[in-house]
Each structure stands twice: as structure tokens, then as C-alpha cells.
C-alpha positions as CSV (number, residue, x, y, z in Angstrom):
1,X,346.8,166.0,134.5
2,X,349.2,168.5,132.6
3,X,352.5,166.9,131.4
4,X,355.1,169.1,129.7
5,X,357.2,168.5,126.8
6,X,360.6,166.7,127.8
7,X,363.7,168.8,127.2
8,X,367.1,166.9,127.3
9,X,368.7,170.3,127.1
10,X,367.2,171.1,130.3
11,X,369.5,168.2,132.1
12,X,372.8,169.0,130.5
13,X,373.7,171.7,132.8
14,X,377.5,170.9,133.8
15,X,380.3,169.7,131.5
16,X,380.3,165.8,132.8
17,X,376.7,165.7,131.6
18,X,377.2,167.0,128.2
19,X,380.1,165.0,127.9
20,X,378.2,161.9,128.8
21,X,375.0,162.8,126.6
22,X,377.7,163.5,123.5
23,X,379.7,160.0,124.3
24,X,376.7,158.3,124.1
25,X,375.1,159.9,121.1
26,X,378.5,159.1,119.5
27,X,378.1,155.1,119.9
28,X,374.8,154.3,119.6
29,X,373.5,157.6,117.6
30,X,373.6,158.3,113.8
31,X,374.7,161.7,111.8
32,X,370.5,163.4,112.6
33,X,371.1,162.4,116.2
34,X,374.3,163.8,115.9
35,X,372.9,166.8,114.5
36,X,370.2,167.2,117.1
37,X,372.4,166.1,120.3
38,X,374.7,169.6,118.8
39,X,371.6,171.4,119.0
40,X,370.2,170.3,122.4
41,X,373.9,171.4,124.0
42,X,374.0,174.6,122.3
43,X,370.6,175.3,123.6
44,X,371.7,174.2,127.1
45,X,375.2,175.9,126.9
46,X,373.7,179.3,125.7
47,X,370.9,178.9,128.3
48,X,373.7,178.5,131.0
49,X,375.4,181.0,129.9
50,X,372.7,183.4,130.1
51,X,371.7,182.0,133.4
52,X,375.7,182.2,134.7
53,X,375.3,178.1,135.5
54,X,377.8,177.4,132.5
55,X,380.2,180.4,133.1
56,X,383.2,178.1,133.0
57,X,382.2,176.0,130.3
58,X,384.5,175.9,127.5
59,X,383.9,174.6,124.4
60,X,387.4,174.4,123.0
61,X,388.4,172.1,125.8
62,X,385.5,170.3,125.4
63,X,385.5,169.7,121.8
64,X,389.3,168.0,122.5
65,X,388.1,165.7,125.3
66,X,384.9,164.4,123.0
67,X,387.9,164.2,120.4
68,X,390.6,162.0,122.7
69,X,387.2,160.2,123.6
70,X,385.9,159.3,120.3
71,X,388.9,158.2,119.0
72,X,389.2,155.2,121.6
73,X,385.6,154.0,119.8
């Protein structure tokens, strides 16, 4: 049996998922995991992108939301 390599980016392919990945990394993660999460949604934003999944994704509005959020923690 074959098993492949697990890829969160693969399941963050709509805003409400990224957000929720990103909330989550923000409580119970530290600054690497941080670090990484950034990475894993870049790779699934550009990937998206590319694919025209995340055409009306945008980051600014994003980036306030995760900001209103994370100051409620």
C-alpha cells in the first residue's frame, strides 16, 4: 500500500478554511507554527490562484478579519 505525504495546504481552498486553520494556529500554535501555517496558505492561495479556485480571495480583507479576530484572544 502507497500513502502519500499529507498536505494541509491542499484543504485550505476557500477563505472560511484558511481563516479557521489561521485562528487556530493563533491559540494553540507558537511563532515556527506561525511561520509554517503563513507558508502552507501562501502555497494554497498561489495554487488557487493559478487554478482560478481562489480568484476572489483577498488577502487585505483577510489579514483585517484574522486581525478583529486575534484581538478578541
Amino acid at each position: 500500500m502507497e500513502t502519500s505525504k499529507f498536505d494541509i495546504s491542499d484543504y485550505l481552498d476557500n477563505n472560511e478554511m484558511i481563516t479557521e486553520y489561521l485562528n487556530e494556529v493563533l491559540k494553540e500554535g507558537d511563532n515556527a507554527q506561525l511561520v509554517a501555517a503563513i507558508g502552507y496558505i501562501d502555497k494554497a492561495v498561489q495554487e488557487g490562484i493559478d487554478s482560478g479556485i481562489a480568484h476572489d480571495f483577498n488577502p487585505e480583507k483577510h489579514l483585517q478579519e484574522l486581525k478583529a479576530k486575534r484581538s478578541t484572544f
